[in-house]
Steps between C-alpha positions, in 0.01 A plus 500: 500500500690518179417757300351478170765561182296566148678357214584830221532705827786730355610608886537139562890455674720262623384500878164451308588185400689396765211529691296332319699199440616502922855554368723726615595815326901412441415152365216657214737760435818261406219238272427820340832533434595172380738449855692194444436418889120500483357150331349497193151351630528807703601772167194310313247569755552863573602565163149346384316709762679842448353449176135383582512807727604747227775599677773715258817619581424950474870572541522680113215708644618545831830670297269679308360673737751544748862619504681166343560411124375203323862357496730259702876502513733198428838600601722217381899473468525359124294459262745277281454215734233255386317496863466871519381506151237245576388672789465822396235362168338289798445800738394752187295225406340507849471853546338548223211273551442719781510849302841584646775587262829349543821778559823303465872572645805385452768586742759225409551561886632819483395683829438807377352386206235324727454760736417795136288190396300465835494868550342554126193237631450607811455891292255365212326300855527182363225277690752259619896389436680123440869553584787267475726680690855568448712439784627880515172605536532867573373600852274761322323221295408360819381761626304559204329154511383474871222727415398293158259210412872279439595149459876345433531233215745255459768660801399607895672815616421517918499925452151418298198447702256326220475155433794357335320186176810278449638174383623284763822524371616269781295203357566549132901491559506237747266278231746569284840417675321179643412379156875496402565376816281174451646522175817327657665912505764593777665818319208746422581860445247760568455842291258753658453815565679695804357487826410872542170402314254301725428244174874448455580429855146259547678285180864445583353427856343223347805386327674507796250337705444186293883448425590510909176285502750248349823616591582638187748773413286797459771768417484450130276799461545892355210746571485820344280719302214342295692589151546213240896628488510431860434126460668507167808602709435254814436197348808547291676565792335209710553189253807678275727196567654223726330088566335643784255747327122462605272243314216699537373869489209658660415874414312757707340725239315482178782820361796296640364144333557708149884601671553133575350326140752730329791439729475115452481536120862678525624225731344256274379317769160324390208401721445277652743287366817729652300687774138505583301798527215665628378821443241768677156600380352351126486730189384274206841441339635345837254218335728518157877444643592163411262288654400794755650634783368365877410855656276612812187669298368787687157562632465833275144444432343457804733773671430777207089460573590489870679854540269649233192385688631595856584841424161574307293350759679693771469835307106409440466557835370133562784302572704407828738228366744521725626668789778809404764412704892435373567178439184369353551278207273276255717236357392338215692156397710402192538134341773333326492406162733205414574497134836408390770677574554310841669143516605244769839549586739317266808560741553346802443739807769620728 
């Protein structure tokens, strides 16, 4: 027989409520947590009776009382791009509705940078960490986060053992390239960010993927760091002269979308009427170019309340998400937003 749950009960938990709602413990942790996979019929019920049953998340107490600080650690490469920005206000935002204070690095993917940063947490015993990794991650940072309440953000380093919240990078690119594509595009450069991160190899992939899908040249790309000089300096480079230069231009990166505005303004190119164009993530003024630039707006939202919630749950005590094994990931999926800086093809294709 079930047993009996009393609503106020302060010791109610998780498994509490999983029993008494014949769920399983996984699924009632990820409604708690706002999982994009669970359905929202689903997040409404056990939402609604974690609440009847007084249940309360104790994890400022638990850090009270035990070894840990009432703080969580975002780790984050740059805090000039618009994403980052967003995401670090969405996780404070977050953590603090949960008495956690936010502790916030920026290692503009320096290695050793990351690894003082990390190092500096894991000594004030922050109660969890969100890392985007750089891809020289420093052996000693690994080692380091094996033995911490971790997740990765944005980028999936297989050396890291904790659940990995991305975009699906894949999707977002590919949505892209096939919009130009329908568009009546056959010469579509690509701008992203080198393959040595995982985020920058899952978008070009997509590029690729989608222009062999229709036996497009796909070798009008460049791929390097995610620096607004970079793109400034590759789309210069990729449409600088000749009949044959690409009609359209999709960009891997919110950072290299700045790079590429300001390279087509010295080219005086104009879009979409001399190339289309379509850009990565959606700070407001993407809204206020012309009449807006097409872009694949990011999921920051939903993935910002996701890490927050997993690691906090997990340090409560109450929480088995997901299994902590390499290789996990939660991918949470972009959109694009046509606006205008896209057109059908005036020329005639090769």
């Amino acid at each position: 027989m079930k047993a009996t749950i009393h609503a106020g009960n302060a010791t109610v938990t998780i498994r509490n409520i999983a029993d008494d709602l014949a769920m399983s413990h996984s699924t009632v942790s990820r409604a708690l947590a706002d999982h994009p996979n669970v359905k929202s019929e689903t997040k409404l019920r056990v939402q609604a009776r974690a609440r009847e049953l007084g249940y309360v998340p104790n994890g400022l107490a638990q850090s009270m009382r035990g070894t840990h600080g009432p703080v969580l650690g975002l780790v984050i490469p740059d805090i000039r791009n618009e994403f980052y920005a967003s995401m670090a206000q969405i996780v404070a935002d977050a953590a603090a509705a949960r008495g956690f204070h936010l502790a916030l690095s920026i290692t503009e993917d320096d290695p050793d940078r990351e690894m003082g940063d990390v190092r500096a947490l894991l000594v004030s015993r922050a109660a969890g960490v969100i890392i985007t990794p750089s891809s020289g991650i420093r052996a000693e940072t690994l080692d380091m986060l094996r033995g911490v309440n971790a997740a990765q953000l944005v980028r999936h380093h297989p050396g890291i053992a904790h659940e990995a919240v991305l975009i699906d990078d894949f999707a977002g690119v590919a949505s892209a390239t096939r919009h130009l594509v329908n568009y009546g595009h056959r010469r579509i450069a690509y701008v992203g960010t080198h393959p040595d991160i995982s985020c920058g190899l899952d978008r070009h992939e997509g590029f690729r993927t989608v222009m062999a899908e229709h036996g497009l040249d796909a070798s009008h790309a460049a791929l390097g760091p995610p620096r607004p000089e970079f793109a400034q300096h590759a789309v210069t480079s990729l449409l600088a002269g000749g009949t044959q230069r690409p009609t359209a231009l999709v960009v891997g990166s919110s950072s290299l979308t700045i790079g590429a505005l300001e390279a087509l303004r010295g080219l005086r190119l104009r879009w979409p009427e001399d190339i289309s164009v379509v850009g990565y993530g959606d700070p407001v003024w993407f809204k206020l170019i012309g009449d807006g630039l097409t872009t694949v707006q990011l999921p920051v939202q939903d993935m910002g309340r996701y890490a927050t919630s997993l690691l906090l749950m997990r340090f409560e005590g109450s929480s088995t998400l997901v299994p902590s094994q390499t290789g996990h990931a939660s991918r949470f999926a972009p959109s694009l937003v046509v606006r205008g800086s896209t057109a059908i093809c005036a020329r005639s294709p090769l």
